[in-house]
C-alpha positions in Angstrom: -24.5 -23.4 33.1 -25.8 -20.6 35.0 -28.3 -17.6 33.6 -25.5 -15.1 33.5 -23.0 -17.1 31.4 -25.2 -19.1 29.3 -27.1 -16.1 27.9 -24.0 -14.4 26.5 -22.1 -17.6 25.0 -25.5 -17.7 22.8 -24.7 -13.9 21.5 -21.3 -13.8 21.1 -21.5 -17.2 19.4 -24.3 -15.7 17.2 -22.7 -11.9 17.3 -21.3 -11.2 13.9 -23.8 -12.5 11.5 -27.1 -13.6 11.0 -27.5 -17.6 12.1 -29.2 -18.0 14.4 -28.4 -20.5 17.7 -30.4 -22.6 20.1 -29.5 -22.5 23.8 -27.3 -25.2 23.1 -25.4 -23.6 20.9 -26.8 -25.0 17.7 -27.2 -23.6 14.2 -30.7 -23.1 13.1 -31.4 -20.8 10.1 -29.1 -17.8 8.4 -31.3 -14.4 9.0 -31.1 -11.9 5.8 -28.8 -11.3 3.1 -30.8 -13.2 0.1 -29.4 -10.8 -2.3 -26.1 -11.1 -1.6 -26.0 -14.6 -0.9 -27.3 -15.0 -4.6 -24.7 -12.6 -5.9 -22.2 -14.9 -3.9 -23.4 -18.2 -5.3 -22.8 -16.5 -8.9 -18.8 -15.6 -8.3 -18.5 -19.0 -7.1 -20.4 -20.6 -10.1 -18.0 -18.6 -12.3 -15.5 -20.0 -9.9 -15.9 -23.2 -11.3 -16.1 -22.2 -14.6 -12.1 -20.1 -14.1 -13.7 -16.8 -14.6 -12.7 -15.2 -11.4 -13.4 -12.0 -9.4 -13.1 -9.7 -6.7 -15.9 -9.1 -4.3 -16.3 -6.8 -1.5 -18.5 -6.9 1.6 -19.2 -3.0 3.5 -20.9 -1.6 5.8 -20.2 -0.3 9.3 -18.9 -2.0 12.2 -21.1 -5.0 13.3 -23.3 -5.3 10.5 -22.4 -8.9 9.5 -19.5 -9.0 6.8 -17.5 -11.3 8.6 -20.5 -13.5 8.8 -21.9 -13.2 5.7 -18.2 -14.5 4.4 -18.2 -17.5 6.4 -21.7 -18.3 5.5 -20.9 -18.0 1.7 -18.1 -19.9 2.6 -19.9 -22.8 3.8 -22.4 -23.1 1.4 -20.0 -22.9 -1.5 -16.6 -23.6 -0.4 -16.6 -27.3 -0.9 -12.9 -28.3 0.1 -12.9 -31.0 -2.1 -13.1 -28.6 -5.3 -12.0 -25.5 -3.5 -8.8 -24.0 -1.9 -9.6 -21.3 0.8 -6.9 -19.3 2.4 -7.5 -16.5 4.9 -5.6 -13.5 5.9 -6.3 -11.2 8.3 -5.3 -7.0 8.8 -4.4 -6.3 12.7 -5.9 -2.6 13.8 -3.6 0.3 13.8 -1.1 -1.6 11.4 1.1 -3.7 14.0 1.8 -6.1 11.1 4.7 -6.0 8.4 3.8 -4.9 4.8 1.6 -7.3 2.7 0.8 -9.6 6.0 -2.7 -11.0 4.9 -1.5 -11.6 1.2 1.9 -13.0 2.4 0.0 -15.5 4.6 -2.4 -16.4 2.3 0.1 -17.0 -0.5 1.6 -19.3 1.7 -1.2 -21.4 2.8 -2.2 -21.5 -0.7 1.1 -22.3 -2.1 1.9 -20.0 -4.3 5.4 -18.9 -4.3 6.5 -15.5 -6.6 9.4 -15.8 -8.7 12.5 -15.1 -7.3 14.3 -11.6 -8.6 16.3 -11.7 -11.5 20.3 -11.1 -10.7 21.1 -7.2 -11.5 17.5 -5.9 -11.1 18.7 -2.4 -10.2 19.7 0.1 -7.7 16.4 -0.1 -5.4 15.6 -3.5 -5.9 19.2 -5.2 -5.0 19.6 -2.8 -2.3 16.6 -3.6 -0.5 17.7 -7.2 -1.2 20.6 -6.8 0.5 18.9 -5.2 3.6 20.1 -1.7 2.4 18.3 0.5 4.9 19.1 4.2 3.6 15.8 6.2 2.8 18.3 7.9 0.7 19.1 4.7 -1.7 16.9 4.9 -4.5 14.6 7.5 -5.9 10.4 7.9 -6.5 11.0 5.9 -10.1 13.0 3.1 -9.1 11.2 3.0 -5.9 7.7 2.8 -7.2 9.7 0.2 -10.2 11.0 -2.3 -7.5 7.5 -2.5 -5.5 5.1 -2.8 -9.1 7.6 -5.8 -9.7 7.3 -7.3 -6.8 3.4 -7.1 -6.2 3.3 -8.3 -9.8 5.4 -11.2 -8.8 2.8 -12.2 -5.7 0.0 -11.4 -8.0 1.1 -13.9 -10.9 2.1 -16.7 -7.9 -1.3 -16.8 -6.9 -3.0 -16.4 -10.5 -1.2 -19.0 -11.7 -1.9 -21.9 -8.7 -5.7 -20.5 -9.3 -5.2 -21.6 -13.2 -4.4 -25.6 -11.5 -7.5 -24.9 -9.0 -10.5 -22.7 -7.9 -9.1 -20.9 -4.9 -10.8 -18.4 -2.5 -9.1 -15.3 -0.9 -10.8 -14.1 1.8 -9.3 -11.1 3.5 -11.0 -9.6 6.6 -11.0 -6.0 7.8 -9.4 -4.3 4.8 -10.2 -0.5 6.6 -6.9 -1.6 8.8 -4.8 -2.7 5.8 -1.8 -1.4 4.7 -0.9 0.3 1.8 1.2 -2.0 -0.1 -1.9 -4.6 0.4 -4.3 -2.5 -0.8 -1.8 -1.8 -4.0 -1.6 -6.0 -4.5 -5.4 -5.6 -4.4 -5.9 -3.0 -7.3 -3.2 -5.3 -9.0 -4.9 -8.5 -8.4 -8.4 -6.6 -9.1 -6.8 -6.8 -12.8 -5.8 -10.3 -13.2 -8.7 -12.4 -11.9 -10.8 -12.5 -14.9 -9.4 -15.2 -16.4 -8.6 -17.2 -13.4 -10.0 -19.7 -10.9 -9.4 -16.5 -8.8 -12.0 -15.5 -6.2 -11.0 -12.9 -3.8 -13.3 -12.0 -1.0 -13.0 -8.9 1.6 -14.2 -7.5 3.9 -14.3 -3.4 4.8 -15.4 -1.2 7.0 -17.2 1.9 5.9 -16.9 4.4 6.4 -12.8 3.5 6.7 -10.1 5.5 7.1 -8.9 8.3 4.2 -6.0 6.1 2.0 -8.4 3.0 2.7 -11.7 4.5 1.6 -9.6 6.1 -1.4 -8.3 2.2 -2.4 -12.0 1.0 -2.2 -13.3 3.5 -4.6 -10.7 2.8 -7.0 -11.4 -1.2 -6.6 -14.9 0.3 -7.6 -14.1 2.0 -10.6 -12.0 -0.9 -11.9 -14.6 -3.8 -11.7 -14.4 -4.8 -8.2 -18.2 -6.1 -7.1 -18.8 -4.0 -3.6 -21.4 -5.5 -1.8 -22.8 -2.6 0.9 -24.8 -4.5 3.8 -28.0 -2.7 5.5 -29.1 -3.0 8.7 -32.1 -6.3 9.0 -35.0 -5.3 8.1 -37.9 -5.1 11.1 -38.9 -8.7 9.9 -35.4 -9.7 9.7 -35.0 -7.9 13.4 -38.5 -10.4 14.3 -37.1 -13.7 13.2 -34.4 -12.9 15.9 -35.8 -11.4 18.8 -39.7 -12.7 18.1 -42.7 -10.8 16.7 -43.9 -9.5 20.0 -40.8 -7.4 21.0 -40.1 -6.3 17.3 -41.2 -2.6 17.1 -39.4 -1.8 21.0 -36.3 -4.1 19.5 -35.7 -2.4 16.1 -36.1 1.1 17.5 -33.3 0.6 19.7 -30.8 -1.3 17.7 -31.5 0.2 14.3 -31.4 -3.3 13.0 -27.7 -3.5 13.5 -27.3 -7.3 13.8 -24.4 -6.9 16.5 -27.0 -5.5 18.6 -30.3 -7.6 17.6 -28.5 -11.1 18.3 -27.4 -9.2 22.0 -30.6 -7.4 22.5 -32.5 -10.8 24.3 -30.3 -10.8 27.3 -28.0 -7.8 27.3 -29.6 -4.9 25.6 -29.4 -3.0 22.7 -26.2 -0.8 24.5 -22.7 -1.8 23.5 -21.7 -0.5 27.0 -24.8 -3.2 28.4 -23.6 -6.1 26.1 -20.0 -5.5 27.3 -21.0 -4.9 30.9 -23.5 -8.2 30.6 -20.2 -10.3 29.2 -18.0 -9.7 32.0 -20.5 -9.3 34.7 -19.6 -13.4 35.4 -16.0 -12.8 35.6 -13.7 -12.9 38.4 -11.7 -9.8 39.5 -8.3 -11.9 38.4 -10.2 -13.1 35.2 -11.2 -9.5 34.1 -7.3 -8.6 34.2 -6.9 -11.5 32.0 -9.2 -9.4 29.8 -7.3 -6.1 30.1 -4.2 -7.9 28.9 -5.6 -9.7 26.2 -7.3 -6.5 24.8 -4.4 -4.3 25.0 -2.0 -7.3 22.9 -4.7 -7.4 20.4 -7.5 -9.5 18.4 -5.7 -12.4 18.0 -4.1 -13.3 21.3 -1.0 -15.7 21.8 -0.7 -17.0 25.0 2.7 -16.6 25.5 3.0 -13.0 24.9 0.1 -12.8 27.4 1.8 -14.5 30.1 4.8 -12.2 29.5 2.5 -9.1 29.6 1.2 -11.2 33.7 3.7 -12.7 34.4 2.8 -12.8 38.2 0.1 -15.8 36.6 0.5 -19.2 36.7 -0.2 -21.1 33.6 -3.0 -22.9 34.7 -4.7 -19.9 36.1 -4.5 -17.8 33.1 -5.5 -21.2 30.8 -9.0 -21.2 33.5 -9.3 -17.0 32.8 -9.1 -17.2 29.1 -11.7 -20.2 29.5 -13.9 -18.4 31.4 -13.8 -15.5 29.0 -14.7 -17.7 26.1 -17.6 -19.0 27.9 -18.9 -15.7 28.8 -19.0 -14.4 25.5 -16.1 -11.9 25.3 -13.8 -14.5 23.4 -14.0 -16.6 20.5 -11.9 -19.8 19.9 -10.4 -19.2 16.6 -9.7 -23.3 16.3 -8.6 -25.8 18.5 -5.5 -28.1 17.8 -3.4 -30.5 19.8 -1.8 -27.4 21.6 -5.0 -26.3 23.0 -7.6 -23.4 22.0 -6.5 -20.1 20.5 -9.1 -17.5 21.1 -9.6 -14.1 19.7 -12.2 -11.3 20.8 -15.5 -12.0 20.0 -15.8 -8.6 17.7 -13.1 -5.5 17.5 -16.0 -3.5 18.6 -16.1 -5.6 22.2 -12.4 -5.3 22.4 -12.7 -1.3 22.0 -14.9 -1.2 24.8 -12.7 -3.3 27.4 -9.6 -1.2 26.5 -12.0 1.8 27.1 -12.4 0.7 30.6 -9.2 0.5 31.5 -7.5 3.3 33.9 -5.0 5.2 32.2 -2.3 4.2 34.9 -2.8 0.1 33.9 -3.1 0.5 30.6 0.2 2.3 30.3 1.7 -0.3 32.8 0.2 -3.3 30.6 1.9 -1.8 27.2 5.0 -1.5 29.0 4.8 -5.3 29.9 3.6 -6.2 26.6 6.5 -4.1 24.9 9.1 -5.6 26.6 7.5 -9.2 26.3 7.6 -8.8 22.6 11.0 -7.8 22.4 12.1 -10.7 24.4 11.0 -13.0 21.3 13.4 -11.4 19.0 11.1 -11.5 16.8 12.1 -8.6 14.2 8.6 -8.6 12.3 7.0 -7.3 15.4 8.8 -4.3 15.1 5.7 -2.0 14.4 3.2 -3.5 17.4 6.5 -3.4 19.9 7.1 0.4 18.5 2.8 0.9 19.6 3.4 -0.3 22.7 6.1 1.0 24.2 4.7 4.5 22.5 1.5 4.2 24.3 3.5 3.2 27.6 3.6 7.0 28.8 6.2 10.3 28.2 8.9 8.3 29.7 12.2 9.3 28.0 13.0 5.6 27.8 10.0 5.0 26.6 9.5 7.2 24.0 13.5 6.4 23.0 12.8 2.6 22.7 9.6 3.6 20.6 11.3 5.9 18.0 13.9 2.9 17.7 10.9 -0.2 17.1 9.5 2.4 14.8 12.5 3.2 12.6 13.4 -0.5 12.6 9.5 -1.3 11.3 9.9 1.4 8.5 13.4 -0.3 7.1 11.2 -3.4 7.2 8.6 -1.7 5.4 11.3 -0.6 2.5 12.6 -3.9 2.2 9.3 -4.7 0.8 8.9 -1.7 -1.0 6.2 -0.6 1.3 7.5 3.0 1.3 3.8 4.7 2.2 3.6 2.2 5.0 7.2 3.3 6.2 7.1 6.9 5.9 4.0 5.9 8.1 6.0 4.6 10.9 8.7 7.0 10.3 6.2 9.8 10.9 5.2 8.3 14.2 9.3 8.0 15.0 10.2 11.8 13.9 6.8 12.9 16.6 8.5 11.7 19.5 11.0 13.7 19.8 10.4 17.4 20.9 11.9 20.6 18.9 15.3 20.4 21.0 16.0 17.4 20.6 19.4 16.8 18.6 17.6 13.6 17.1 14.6 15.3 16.0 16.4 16.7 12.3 17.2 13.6 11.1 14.1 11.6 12.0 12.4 14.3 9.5 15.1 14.0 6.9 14.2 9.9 7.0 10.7 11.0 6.7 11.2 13.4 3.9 12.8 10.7 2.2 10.2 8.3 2.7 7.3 10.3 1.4 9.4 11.2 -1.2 9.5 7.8 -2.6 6.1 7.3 -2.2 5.5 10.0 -4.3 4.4 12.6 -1.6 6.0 15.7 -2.7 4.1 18.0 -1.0 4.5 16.3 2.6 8.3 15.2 1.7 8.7 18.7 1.1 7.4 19.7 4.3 9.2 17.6 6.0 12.3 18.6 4.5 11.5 22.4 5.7 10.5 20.9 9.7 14.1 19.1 9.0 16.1 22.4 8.1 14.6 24.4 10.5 15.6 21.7 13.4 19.1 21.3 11.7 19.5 25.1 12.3 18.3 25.2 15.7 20.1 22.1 16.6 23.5 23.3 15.1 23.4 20.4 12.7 24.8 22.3 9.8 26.3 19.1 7.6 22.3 17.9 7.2 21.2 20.8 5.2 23.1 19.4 2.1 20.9 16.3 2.4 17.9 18.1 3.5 18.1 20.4 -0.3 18.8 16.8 -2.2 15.5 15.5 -1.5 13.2 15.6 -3.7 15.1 15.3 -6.8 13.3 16.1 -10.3 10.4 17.7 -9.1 9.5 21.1 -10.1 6.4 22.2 -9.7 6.5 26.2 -8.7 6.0 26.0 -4.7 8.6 23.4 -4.8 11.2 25.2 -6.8 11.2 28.3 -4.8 11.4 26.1 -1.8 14.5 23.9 -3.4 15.7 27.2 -3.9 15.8 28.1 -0.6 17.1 25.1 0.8 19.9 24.9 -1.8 21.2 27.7 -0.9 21.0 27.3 2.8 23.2 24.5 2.3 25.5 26.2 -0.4 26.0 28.7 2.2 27.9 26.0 4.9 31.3 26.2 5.3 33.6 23.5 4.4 31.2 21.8 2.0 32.8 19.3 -0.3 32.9 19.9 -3.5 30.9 16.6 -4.9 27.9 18.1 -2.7 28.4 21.4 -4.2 27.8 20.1 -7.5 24.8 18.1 -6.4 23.1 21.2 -4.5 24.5 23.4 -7.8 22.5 20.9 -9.9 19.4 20.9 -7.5 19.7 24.5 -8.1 19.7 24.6 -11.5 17.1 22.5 -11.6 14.5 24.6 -9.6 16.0 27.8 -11.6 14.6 26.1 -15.1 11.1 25.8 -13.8 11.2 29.2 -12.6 12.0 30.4 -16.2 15.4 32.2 -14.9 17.4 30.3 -17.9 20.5 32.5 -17.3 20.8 31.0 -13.9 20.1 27.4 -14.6 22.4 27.5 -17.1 25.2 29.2 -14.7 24.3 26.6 -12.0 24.5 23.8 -13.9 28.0 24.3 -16.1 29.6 24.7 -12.7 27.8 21.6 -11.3 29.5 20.3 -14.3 32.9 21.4 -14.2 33.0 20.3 -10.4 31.4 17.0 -10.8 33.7 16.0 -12.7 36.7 17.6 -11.0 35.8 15.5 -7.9 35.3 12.2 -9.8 31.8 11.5 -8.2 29.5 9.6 -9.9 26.3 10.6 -8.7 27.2 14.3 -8.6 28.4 14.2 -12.3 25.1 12.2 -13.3 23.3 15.3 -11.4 24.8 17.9 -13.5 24.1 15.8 -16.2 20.4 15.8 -16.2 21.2 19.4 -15.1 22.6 20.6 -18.2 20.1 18.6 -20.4 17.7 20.6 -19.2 19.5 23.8 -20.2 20.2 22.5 -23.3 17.2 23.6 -26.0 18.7 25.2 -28.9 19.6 22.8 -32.3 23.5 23.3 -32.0 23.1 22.2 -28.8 22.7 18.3 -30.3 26.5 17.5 -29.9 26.8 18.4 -26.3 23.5 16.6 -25.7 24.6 13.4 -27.5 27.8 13.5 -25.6 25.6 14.1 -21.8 23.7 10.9 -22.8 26.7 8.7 -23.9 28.2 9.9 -20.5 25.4 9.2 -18.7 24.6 5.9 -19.8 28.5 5.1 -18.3 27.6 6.7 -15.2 24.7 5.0 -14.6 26.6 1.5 -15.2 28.7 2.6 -12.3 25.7 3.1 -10.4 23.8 0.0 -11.2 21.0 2.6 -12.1 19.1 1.4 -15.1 16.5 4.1 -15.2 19.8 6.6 -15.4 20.8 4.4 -18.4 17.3 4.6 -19.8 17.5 8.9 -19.4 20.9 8.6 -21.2 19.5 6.0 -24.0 16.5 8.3 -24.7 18.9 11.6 -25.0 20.8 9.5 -27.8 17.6 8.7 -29.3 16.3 12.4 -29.8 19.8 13.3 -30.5 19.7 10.8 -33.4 16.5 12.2 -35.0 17.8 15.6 -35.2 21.5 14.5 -36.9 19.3 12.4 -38.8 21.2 9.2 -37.8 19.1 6.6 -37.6 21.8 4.4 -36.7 22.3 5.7 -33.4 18.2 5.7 -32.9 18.5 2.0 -33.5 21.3 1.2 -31.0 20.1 4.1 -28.4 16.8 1.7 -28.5 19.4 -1.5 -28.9 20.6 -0.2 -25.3 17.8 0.0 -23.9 16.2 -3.2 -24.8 19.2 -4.4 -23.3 18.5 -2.5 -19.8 15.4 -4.3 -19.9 16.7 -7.9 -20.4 19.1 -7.3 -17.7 16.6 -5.5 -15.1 12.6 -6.1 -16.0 11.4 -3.4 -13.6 8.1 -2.1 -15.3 9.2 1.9 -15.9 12.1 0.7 -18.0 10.2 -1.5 -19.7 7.2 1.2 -20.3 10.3 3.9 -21.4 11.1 1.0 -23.9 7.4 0.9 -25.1 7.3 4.3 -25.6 10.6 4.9 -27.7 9.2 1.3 -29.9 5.6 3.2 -30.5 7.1 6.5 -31.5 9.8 5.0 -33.7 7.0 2.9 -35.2 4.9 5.8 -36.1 7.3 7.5 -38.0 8.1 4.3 -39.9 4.0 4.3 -40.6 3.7 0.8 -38.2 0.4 2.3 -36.7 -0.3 -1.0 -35.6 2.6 -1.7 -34.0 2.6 1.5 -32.5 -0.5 1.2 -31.1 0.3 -2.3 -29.6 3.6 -0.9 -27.7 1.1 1.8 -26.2 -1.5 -0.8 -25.4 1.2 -2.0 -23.5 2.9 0.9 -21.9 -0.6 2.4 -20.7 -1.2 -1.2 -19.0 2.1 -0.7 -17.1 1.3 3.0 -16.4 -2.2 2.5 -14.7 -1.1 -0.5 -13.3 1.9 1.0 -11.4 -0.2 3.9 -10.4 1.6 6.6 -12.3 -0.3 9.2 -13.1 2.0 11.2 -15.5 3.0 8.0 -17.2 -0.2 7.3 -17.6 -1.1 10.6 -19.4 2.0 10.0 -21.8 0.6 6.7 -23.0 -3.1 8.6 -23.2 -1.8 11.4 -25.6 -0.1 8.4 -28.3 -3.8 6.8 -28.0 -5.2 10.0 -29.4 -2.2 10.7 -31.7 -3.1 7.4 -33.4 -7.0 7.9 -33.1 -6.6 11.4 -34.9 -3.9 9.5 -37.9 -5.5 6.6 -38.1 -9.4 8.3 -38.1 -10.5 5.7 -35.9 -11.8 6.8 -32.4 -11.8 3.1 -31.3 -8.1 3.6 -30.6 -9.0 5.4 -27.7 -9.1 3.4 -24.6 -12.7 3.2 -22.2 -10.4 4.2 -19.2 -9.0 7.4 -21.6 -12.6 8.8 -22.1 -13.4 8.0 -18.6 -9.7 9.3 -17.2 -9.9 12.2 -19.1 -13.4 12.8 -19.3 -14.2 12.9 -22.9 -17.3 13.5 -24.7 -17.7 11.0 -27.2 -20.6 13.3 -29.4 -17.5 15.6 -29.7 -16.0 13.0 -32.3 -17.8 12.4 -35.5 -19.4 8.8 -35.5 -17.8 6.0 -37.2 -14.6 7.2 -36.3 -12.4 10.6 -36.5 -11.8 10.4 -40.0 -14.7 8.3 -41.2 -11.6 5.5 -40.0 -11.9 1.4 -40.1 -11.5 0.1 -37.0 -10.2 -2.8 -38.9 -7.4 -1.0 -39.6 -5.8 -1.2 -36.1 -5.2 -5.3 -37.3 -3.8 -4.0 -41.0 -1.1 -1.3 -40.0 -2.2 1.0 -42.7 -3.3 4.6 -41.6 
């Protein structure tokens, strides 16, 4: 092989990590990492023993995380005691929802639970390939996905309690956000488990990722943060005598130390050295293959050239491999499959390209993909044809991919990831455009149910405004019905707005009047005009149930509840719940049912029936049977505790709430969370025993333990949480 091609196969082969190769390609000694290699060789000695764990490798692009996994891997991952599965997150988040975990599940074989029949309104709609971003709303939304990353989560703890089994996921920074939730969730369970979970991350990463990392931190994740080699590290690669020249230039990055002997310590140099061998026709091999992606499937390439014959683009991608700009992932009876050699080499190719090919290669690619039918490609066919130019067509075909990758992304309860690619649909489309108003209103929607009310409610504002200027009056209805139940200030008074935009449309139906009469009602409570609220949400009433809708009347329901705050006012509220629990049968709601259950149950206190407490809670336990989505279960928690500390059950009570503030942080809900906080420190303060109170509540809520007397609140036992007695 000549100088210029032998050279490079050496780097790239050697490029991201630390062992280092002969000429012929041979492994000789791994360079650095001691530490964390002994850190490693613990997990997996726990491994053996089923105590499991997540670790994760960081540090910045090209310092060796990938190979520092693979050589942990190979020390310790013994196949014949050891299952190791693999997945992998695409940049710029191409891939459906939960891609590395669903692959790995699969190759590991561990299949989740199928739903329950009747699982409730977001869960069977989704099921059913429901695609309204209007379905559901934030609580069964954020229900439907905790159930289903609990379901993927106990699939694969439970094949790790037959055998040890290794997850390694690589470049978390490009993950989405559903498989960064699954993480925190699996973060959880390991303990117990033959578990291991390795990932790598890039740091410093993108906003949402860096935020998930922080929080893997904070819950017992092991983060291992690479440095650069050492300047004896940077010796045993490159030799004593051009050491101090070698680490002044590379900073001991091991990308560039392993590249520095025959391409220099520039990442423009080390890309320009790997191609320099190439053929004109070989380098547009290159161009395609970059703009597809890291992993590259040669019949999508093909499509993306098709003026190349097989052969010839088998000899390019050959040609590349040997130079040192490709890797082969592995190599089966169909042939090699390659992949870059890093993401960093792959930026640099695509940053060579002139604007006018590159646009021309995404269009090829776009249209390549689509011509596999291939639905799950719905996001990277929606990039293409998005980064194909201002076309009209172009930008139409990308709004379409991208819509069809956010109902995708619903179906699996992804909703930050589609609001994500709803975001990207709603910006192509200028201020004119007729399609513009309801490409925000399906992105208000989806950050609503993700829980983004401040950027839902934005959206819905950008929507109105469009809706308006568009003459697209009949939208402003479903602009104001948004975000439903959220009240803080800025939102009423916008709410407010917006409802009566809408109210002001001619011709409205009557049903939507009630609903927007509700909405308003709503937003008039939090803005302490009582006489309004109460106005707005009798007539919500009255109409509601005029028109015979379901929803509508269920709105003026919770409307009227609110309104409802003096002691004679127990009847009426007894009667809203009894309604509302038939309403919500009609709607296959079961958190509705829960709202009406829990009116019954405060109802009952204040008659002083404890009759009706029972079967409100009877009701509910029965909600639960029927759909097992986490937040009804955690409403049924909390009525059980509260009903067991009047009853003097303290350790009952405290049990439930054990239970409910598992659920709470688990499923990410902050409010629910602080709910099941406050009955921790009811029960510390009755009991007199600070040892009630949860590690994560005096970190959470950043108590001072010297502010509580020692030994406990009230001089307390902490023996008595296992006695009952206060």
């Amino acid at each position: 092989m000549s100088a210029a091609t032998e050279p490079c196969y050496v780097f790239v082969v050697a490029a991201r990590g630390g062992r280092l190769r002969d000429t012929a390609g041979v492994a000789s000694e791994f360079v650095g990492r001691a530490m964390e290699l002994d850190v490693l060789a613990g997990r997996f000695e726990a491994l053996a023993r089923r105590s499991g764990s997540v670790v994760m490798l960081t540090g910045p692009a090209g310092i060796g995380k990938s190979a520092l996994a693979a050589e942990a891997l190979r020390r310790h991952g013994d196949p014949a005691h050891v299952t190791v599965v693999r997945g992998h997150c695409p940049k710029g988040g191409v891939a459906p929802p939960l891609w590395p975990w669903q692959r790995a599940l699969r190759l590991a074989g561990a299949t989740p639970e199928a739903p329950r029949q009747g699982n409730g309104g977001a869960e069977a709609g989704a099921a059913a390939g429901q695609r309204s971003w209007s379905a559901t709303d934030p609580g069964n939304a954020a229900a439907a996905q905790f159930l289903q990353l609990s379901r993927m989560s106990e699939a694969l703890v439970a094949v790790a309690s037959e055998r040890a089994v290794v997850v390694l996921l690589e470049d978390l920074h490009w993950a989405d956000a559903a498989s960064l939730d699954l993480l925190q969730l699996v973060t959880g369970e390991v303990a117990g488990s033959g578990l291991l979970v390795l990932g790598t991350f890039r740091e410093p990463a993108p906003e949402e990722a860096g935020g998930a990392l922080a929080d893997l931190e904070r819950y017992g994740t092991a983060i291992l943060r690479l440095a650069p080699f050492t300047r004896d590290e940077v010796a045993r690669c490159v030799g004593e005598a051009d050491v101090t020249e070698s680490y002044r230039r590379t900073g001991g990055l091991p990308l560039l130390v392993t590249a520095l002997r025959t391409n220099g310590s520039n990442l423009g140099t080390v890309v320009s050295g790997l191609l320099s061998g190439l053929t004109v026709e070989q380098r547009a091999v290159v161009q395609a293959a970059a703009v597809l992606g890291e992993q590259l499937d040669a019949v999508q390439l093909a499509a993306v050239l098709p003026e190349m014959d097989e052969t010839a683009m088998a000899q390019a991608l050959e040609a590349a491999w040997h130079a040192g700009v490709l890797t082969a992932a592995h190599i089966s009876g169909a042939g090699r499959a390659y992949h870059f050699a890093h993401d960093l080499v792959r930026d640099e190719v695509l940053g060579r390209i002139a604007p006018v090919t590159a646009r021309a290669l995404h269009k090829a690619a776009a249209r390549g993909l689509e011509q596999t039918g291939d639905v799950s490609e719905a996001a990277r066919i929606a990039a293409h044809w998005y980064r194909s130019g201002r076309d009209p067509g172009h930008r139409a075909a990308a709004a379409h991919w991208f819509r069809l990758a956010a109902d995708l992304a619903r179906e699996q309860h992804a909703y930050a990831d589609g609001a994500r690619h709803l975001a990207h649909a709603a910006g192509v489309f200028d201020a004119v455009d007729p399609q513009r108003a309801p490409a925000l209103l399906d992105l208000a929607r989806a950050e609503y149910l993700a829980g983004r009310y401040e950027a839902s409610l934005h959206n819905c504002e950008e929507a109105a405004e469009a809706a308006k200027a568009n003459g697209q009056p009949t939208l402003l209805a479903e602009i104001a019905l948004v975000l439903q139940g959220v009240t803080f200030p800025h939102a009423s008074e916008a709410i407010t707005r917006l409802c009566r935009t809408a109210l002001a449309v001619e011709d409205l139906p009557d049903a939507m009047r009630a609903r927007l009469l509700a909405q308003l009602a709503t937003a008039a409570t939090e803005l302490n005009t009582p006489e309004m609220a109460a106005e707005c949400a009798r007539t919500a009433l009255e109409l509601a149930e005029a028109t015979g809708g379901f929803r509508a009347e269920l709105d003026a329901a919770r409307a009227v509840q609110m309104t409802l705050t003096h002691p004679d006012d127990t009847a009426q509220s007894l009667r809203l719940g009894e309604r509302a629990v038939a309403l919500a049968a009609h709607l296959d709601d079961p958190l509705a049912a829960v709202l009406g259950h829990q009116w019954r149950v405060q109802a009952g206190y204040l008659l002083g029936r404890l009759d009706m407490v029972e079967d409100a809670i009877s009701g509910i336990e029965a909600i639960v049977t029927r759909s097992p989505l986490p937040l009804t279960r955690w409403h049924l928690l909390r009525v059980t505790a509260a009903r067991a500390v009047q009853e003097g059950r303290f350790a009952e009570a405290w049990s439930c709430n054990e239970e409910a503030t598992y659920l709470a942080r688990a499923g990410g809900d902050r409010i629910a969370t602080a709910v099941s906080y406050v009955m921790q420190q009811q029960l510390a303060h009755v009991r007199g025993d600070a040892a009630d109170m949860s590690e994560e509540l005096w970190r959470d809520a950043d108590l001072n333990r010297s502010d509580f007397p020692a030994g406990g609140l009230l001089a307390g036992d902490q023996s008595a949480r296992g006695s009952g007695s206060a």
